[in-house]
PADONU-700877 format. One line per field, with one value per residue (C-alpha): residue in one letter; chain; residue number from 0; y, x, z. Coordinates in pm, 1 decimal, decimal comma. Example, Ala and Ser with C-alpha at 12.3 -4.5 7.8 and 13.67 -1.06 7.14 Angstrom:
timi = (A; S)
vovex = (A; A)
vexvo = (0; 1)
Y = (-450,0; -106,0)
X = (1230,0; 1367,0)
Z = (780,0; 714,0)
This chain:
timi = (X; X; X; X; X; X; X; X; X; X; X; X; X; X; X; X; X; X; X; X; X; X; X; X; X; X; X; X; X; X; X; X; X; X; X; X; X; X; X; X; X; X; X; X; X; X; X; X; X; X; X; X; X; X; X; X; X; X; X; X; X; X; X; X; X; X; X; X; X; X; X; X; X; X; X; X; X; X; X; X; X; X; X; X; X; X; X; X; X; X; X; X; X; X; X; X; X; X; X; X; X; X; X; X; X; X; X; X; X; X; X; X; X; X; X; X; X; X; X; X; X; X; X; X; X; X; X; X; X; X; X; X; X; X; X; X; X; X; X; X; X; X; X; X; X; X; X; X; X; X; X; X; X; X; X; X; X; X; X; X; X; X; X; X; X; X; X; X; X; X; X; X; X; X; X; X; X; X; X; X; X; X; X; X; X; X; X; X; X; X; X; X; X; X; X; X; X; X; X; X; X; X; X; X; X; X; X; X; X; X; X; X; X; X; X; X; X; X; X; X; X; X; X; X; X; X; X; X; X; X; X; X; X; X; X; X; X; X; X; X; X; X; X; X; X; X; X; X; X; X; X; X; X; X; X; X; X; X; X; X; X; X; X; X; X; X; X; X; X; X; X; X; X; X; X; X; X; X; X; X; X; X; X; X; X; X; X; X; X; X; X; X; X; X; X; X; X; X; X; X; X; X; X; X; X; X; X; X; X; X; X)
vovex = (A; A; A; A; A; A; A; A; A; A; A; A; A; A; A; A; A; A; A; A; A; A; A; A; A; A; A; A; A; A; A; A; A; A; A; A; A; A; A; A; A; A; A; A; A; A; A; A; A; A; A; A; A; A; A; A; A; A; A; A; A; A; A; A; A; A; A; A; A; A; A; A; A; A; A; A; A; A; A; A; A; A; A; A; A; A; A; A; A; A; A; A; A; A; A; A; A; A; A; A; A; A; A; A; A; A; A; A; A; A; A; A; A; A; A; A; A; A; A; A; A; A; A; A; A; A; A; A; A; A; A; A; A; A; A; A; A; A; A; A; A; A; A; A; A; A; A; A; A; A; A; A; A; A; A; A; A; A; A; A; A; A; A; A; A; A; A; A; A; A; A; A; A; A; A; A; A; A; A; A; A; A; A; A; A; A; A; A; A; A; A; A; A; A; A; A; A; A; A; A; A; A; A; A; A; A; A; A; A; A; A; A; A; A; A; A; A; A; A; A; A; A; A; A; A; A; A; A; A; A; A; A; A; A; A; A; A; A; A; A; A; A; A; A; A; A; A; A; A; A; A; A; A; A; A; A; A; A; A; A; A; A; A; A; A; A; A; A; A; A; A; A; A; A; A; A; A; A; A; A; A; A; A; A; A; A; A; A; A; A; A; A; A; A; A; A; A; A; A; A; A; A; A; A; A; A; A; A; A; A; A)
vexvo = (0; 1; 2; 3; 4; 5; 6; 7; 8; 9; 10; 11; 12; 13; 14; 15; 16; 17; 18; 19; 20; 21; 22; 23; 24; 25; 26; 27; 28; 29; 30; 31; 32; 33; 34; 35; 36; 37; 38; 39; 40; 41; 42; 43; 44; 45; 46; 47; 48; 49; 50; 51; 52; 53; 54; 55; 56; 57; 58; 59; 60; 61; 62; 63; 64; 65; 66; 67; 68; 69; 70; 71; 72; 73; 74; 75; 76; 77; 78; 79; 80; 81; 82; 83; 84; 85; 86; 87; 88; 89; 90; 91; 92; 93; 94; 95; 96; 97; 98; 99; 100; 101; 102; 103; 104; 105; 106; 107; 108; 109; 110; 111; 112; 113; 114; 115; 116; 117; 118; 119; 120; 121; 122; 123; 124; 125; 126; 127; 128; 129; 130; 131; 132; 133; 134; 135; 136; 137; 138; 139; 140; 141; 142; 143; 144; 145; 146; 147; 148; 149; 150; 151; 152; 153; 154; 155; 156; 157; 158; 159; 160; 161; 162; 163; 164; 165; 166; 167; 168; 169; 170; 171; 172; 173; 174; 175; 176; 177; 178; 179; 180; 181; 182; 183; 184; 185; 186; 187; 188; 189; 190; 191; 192; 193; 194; 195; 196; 197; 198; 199; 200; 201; 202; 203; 204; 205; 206; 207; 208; 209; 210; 211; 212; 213; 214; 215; 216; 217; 218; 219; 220; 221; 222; 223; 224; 225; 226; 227; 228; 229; 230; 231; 232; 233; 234; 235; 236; 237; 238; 239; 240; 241; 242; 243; 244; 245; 246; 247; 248; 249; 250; 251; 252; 253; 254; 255; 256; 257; 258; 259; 260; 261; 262; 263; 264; 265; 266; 267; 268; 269; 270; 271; 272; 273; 274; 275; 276; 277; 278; 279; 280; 281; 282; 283; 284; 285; 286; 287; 288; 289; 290; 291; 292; 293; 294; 295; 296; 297; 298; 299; 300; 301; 302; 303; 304; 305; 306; 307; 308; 309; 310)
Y = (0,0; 341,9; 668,6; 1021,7; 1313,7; 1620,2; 1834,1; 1546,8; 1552,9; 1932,6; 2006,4; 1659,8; 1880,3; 2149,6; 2422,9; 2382,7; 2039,0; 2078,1; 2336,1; 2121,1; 1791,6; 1975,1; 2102,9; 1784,3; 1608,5; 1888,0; 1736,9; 1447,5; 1464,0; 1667,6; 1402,2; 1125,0; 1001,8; 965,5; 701,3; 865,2; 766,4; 895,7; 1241,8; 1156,7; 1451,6; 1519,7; 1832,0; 1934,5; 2261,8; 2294,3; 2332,3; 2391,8; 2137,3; 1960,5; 1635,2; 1529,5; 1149,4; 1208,3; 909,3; 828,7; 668,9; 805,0; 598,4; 425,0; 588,9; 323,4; 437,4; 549,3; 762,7; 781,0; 1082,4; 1210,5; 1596,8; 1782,2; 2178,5; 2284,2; 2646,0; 2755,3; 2563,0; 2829,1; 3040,0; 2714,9; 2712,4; 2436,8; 2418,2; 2459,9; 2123,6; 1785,4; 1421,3; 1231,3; 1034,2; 663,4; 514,6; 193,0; 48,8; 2,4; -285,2; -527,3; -305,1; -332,3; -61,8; 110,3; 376,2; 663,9; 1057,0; 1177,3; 1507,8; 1681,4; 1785,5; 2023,1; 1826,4; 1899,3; 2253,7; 2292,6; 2138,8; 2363,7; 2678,2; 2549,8; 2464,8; 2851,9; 2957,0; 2804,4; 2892,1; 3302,8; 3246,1; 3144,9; 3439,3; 3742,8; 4046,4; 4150,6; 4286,4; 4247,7; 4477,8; 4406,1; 4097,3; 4072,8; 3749,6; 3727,8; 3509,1; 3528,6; 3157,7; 2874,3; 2859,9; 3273,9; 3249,0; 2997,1; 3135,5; 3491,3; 3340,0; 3079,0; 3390,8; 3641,4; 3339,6; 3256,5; 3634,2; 3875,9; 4096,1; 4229,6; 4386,9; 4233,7; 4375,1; 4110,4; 4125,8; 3875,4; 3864,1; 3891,4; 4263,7; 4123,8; 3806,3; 3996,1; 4232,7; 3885,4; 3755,7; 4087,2; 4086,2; 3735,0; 3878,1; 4167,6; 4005,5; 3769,2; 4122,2; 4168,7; 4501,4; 4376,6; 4572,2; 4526,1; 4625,1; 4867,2; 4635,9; 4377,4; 4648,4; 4881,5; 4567,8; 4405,2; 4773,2; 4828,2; 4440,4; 4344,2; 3964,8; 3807,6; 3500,8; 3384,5; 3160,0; 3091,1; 2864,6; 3079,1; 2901,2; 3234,1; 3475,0; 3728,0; 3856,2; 4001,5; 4088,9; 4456,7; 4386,1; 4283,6; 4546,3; 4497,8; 4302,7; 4199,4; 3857,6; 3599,6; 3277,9; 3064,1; 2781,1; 2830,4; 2618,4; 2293,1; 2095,1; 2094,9; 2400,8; 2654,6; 2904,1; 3256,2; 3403,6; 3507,9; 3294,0; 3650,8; 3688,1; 3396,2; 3389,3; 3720,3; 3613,5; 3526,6; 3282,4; 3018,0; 2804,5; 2476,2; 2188,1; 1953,2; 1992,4; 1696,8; 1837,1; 2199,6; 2104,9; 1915,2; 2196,0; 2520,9; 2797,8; 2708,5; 2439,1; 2502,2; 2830,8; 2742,4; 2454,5; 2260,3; 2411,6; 2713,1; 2531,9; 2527,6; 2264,5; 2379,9; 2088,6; 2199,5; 2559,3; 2398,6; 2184,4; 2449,9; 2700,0; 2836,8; 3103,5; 3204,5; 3510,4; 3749,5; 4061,9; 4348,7; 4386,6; 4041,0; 3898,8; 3568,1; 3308,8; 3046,0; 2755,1; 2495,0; 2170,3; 1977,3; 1638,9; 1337,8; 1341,1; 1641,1; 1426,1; 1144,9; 1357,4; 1547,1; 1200,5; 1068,3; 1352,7; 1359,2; 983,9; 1004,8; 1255,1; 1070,1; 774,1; 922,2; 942,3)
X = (0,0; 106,1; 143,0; 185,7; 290,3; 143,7; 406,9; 430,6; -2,7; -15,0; 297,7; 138,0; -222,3; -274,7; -479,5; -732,3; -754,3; -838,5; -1133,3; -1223,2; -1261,2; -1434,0; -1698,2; -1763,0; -1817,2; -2109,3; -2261,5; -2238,7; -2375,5; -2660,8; -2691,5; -2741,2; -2417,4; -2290,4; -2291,4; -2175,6; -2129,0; -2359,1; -2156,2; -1970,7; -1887,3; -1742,0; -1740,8; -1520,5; -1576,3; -1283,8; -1039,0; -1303,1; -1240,2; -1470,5; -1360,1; -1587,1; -1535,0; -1679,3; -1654,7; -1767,7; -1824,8; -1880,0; -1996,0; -1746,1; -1476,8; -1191,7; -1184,0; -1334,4; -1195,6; -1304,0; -1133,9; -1118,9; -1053,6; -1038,7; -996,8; -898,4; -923,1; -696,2; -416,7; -247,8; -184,0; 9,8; 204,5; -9,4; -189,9; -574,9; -620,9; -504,6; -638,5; -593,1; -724,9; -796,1; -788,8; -974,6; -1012,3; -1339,2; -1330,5; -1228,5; -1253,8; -833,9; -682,7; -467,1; -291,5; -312,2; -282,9; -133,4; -255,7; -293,5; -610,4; -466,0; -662,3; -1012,4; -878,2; -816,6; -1141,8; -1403,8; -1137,3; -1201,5; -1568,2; -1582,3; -1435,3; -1739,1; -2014,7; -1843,5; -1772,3; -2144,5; -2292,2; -2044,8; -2189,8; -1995,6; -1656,5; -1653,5; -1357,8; -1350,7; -1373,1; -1496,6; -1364,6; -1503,2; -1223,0; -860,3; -734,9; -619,0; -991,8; -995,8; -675,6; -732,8; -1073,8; -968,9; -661,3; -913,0; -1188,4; -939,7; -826,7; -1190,2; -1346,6; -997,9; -1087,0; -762,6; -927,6; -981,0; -1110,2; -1060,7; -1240,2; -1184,9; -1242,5; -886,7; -724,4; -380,8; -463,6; -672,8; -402,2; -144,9; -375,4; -376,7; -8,3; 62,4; -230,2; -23,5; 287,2; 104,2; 26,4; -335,9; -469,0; -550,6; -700,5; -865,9; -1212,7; -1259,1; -1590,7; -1793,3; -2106,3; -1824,2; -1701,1; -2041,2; -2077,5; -1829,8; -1730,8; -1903,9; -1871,1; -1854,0; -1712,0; -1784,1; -1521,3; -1583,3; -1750,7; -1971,5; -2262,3; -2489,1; -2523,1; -2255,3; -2435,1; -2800,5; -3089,5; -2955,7; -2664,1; -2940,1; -2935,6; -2980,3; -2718,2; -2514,9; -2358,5; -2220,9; -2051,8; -2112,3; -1870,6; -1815,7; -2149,1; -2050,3; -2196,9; -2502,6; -2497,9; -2310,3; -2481,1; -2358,9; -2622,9; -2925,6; -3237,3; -3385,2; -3085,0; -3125,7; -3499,2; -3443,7; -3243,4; -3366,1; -3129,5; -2968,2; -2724,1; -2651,0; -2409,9; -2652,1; -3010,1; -2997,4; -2694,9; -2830,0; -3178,8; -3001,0; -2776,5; -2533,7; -2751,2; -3020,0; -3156,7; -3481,7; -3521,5; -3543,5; -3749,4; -3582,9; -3728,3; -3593,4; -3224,7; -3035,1; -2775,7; -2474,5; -2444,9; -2761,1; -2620,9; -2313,0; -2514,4; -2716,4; -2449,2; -2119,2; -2217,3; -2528,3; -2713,5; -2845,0; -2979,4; -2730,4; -2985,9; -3041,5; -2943,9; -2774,7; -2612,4; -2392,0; -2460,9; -2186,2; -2148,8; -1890,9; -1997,9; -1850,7; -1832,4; -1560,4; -1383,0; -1363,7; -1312,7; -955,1; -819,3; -877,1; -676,5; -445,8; -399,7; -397,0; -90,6; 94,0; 118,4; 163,1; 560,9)
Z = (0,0; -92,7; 121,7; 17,2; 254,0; 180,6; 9,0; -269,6; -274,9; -328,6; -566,2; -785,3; -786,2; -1133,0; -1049,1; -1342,9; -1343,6; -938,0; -1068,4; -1370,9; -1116,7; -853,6; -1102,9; -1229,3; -915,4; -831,4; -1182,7; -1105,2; -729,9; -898,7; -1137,9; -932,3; -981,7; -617,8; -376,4; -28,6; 324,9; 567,5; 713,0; 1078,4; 1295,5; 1653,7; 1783,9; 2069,4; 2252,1; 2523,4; 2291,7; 1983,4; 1693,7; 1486,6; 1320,4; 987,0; 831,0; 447,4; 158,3; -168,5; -482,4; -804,0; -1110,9; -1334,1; -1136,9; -1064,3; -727,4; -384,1; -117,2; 267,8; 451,1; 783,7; 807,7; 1170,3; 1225,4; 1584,2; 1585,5; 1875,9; 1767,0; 1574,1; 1924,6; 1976,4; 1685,2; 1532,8; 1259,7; 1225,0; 1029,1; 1036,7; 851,0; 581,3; 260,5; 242,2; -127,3; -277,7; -583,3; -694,3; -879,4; -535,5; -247,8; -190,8; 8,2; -251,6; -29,3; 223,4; 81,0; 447,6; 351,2; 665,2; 580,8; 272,3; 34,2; 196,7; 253,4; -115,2; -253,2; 19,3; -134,7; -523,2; -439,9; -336,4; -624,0; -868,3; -657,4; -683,8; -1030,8; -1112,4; -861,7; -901,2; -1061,5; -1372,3; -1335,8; -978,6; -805,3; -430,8; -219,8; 150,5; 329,6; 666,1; 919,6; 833,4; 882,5; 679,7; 455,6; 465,9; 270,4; 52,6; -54,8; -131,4; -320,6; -543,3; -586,9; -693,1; -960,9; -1103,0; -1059,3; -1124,7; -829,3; -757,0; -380,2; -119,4; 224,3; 572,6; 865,7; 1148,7; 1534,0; 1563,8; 1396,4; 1405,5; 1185,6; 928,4; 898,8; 879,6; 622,9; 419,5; 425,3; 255,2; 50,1; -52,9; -120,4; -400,4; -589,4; -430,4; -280,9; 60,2; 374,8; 689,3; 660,3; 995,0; 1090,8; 927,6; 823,5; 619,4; 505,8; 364,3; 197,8; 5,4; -111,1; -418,5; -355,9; 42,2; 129,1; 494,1; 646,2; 1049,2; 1251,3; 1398,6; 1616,5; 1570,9; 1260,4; 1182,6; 918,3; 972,1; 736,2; 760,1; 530,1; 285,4; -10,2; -432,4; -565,8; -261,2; -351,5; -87,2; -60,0; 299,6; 337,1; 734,3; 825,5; 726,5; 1064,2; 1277,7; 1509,9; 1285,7; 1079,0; 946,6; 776,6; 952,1; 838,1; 733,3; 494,9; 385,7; 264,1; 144,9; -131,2; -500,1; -566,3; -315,4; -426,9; -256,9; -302,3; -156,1; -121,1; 158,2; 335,5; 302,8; 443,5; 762,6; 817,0; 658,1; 652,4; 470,5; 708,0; 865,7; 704,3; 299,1; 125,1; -103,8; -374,2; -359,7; -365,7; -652,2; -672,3; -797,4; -995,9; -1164,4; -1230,8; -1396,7; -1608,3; -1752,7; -1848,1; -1735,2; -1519,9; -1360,5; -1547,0; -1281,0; -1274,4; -1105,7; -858,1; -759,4; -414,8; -440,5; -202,2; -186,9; 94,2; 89,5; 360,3; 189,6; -18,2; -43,8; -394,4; -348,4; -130,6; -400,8; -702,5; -561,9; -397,2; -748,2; -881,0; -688,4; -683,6; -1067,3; -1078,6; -774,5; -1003,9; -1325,2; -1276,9)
């Protein structure tokens, strides 16, 4: 059995195949395409962690990943960092254990950011100049890094509990040729960006239905377990378009559950299948709702597995 550390997984990963592989696992969870594990979580409050276990199948693929991805948010005041886990590997012709991607939890980290980057790409207004990302760790990062990729903003304004690590974040930001600033609170921030991304755990709304205005545009990927929403339920059923990676996931919990029906989800999946991007008016409210599927999980083992053994 093989095993992979993570600085040979992420240097064997291309950028657009990542987005190309990501986008086609949300067709074909939409399409009915997916066989995944029910979703096992632990959460830990004293120190605050949550561990997920994700797998899944998807037809005619040659393989099947199970993972197990934990984020323990104090541990960078230790000098640690915020996520840890790794990739299991099958083949899915006989079930055989084919080897271990010891990622450290970089590969989930790197499909939530790429998942981010289609749902902005399908719900930014035209031309959009300025990002908001809301948190400033490891996801925060990635998110503004993957958005500025898919969207060209070049702007991006950070707000986080914390003022030193926003204005850490908008550093590293700064030295990869982005216009990066700490927003001076979360209302100047939800202003002036013309795309949000939301990137906490929050257990109660950080965002109200007073940030709701024409046109404002925001991506959720923070509530991704029971007991975690960022978006107010009147925010949410005050926009005209939700977008959702999983109508099941999204109904259980994220920040659509117990607010939206499930018809007035749109799967991602769905969106991608129809066209390239999402037309909406300039006026339009939209949001993205993302969980995490299994069918993520699957898609960048497979990828990465793919270019691991390539050599």
């Amino acid at each position: 059995m093989k095993w992979f550390n993570k600085d040979a997984i992420l240097s064997a990963i291309d950028a657009d195949e990542a987005l190309e592989a990501i986008a086609q696992a949300f067709r074909d969870h939409s399409a009915g395409k997916v066989q995944s594990i029910a979703v096992g979580h632990l959460r830990f409050d004293r120190p605050p962690g949550d561990v997920h276990v994700k797998g899944a199948h998807i037809d005619g693929r040659k393989l099947f990943a199970i993972k197990m991805a934990s984020s323990f948010y104090e541990n960078p005041a230790q000098g640690l960092p915020s996520s840890n886990g790794l990739m299991l590997v099958f083949d899915a012709q006989t079930g055989a254990p084919l080897g271990v991607l010891s990622d450290d939890g970089a590969l989930t980290d790197l499909r939530t950011a790429v998942a981010g980057a289609i749902a902005a790409r399908l719900i930014a207004p035209a031309d959009p100049q300025t990002l908001g990302v809301i948190g400033a760790g490891t996801q925060a990062a990635l998110q503004a890094r993957w958005i500025a990729r898919t969207t060209g903003v070049r702007r991006v304004l950070i707000w986080a509990r914390s003022a030193d690590r926003a204005e850490e974040l908008a550093q590293d930001l700064r030295a990869e040729d982005l216009t990066a600033e700490v927003a001076d609170d979360l209302a100047s921030l939800c202003r002036d960006a013309d795309l949000i991304v939301t990137t906490t755990p929050a257990k109660s709304p950080l965002i109200g239905a007073e940030t709701a205005r024409p046109g404002l545009r925001i991506v959720a990927v923070g509530a991704d377990a029971s007991g975690k929403r960022e978006l107010s339920p009147e925010l949410m059923d005050a926009a005209q378009l939700v977008l959702v990676d999983s109508r099941t996931q999204c109904a259980a919990y994220g920040d659509s559950a117990g607010v939206l029906p499930p018809t007035r989800m749109t799967e991602i999946g769905e969106a991608l299948a129809a066209g390239a991007r999402t037309v909406l008016p300039p006026e339009a409210m939209a949001i993205a709702d993302l969980t995490g599927i299994g069918a993520q999980d699957a898609a960048i083992a497979e990828l990465a597995w793919r270019s691991l053994n390539a050599s």
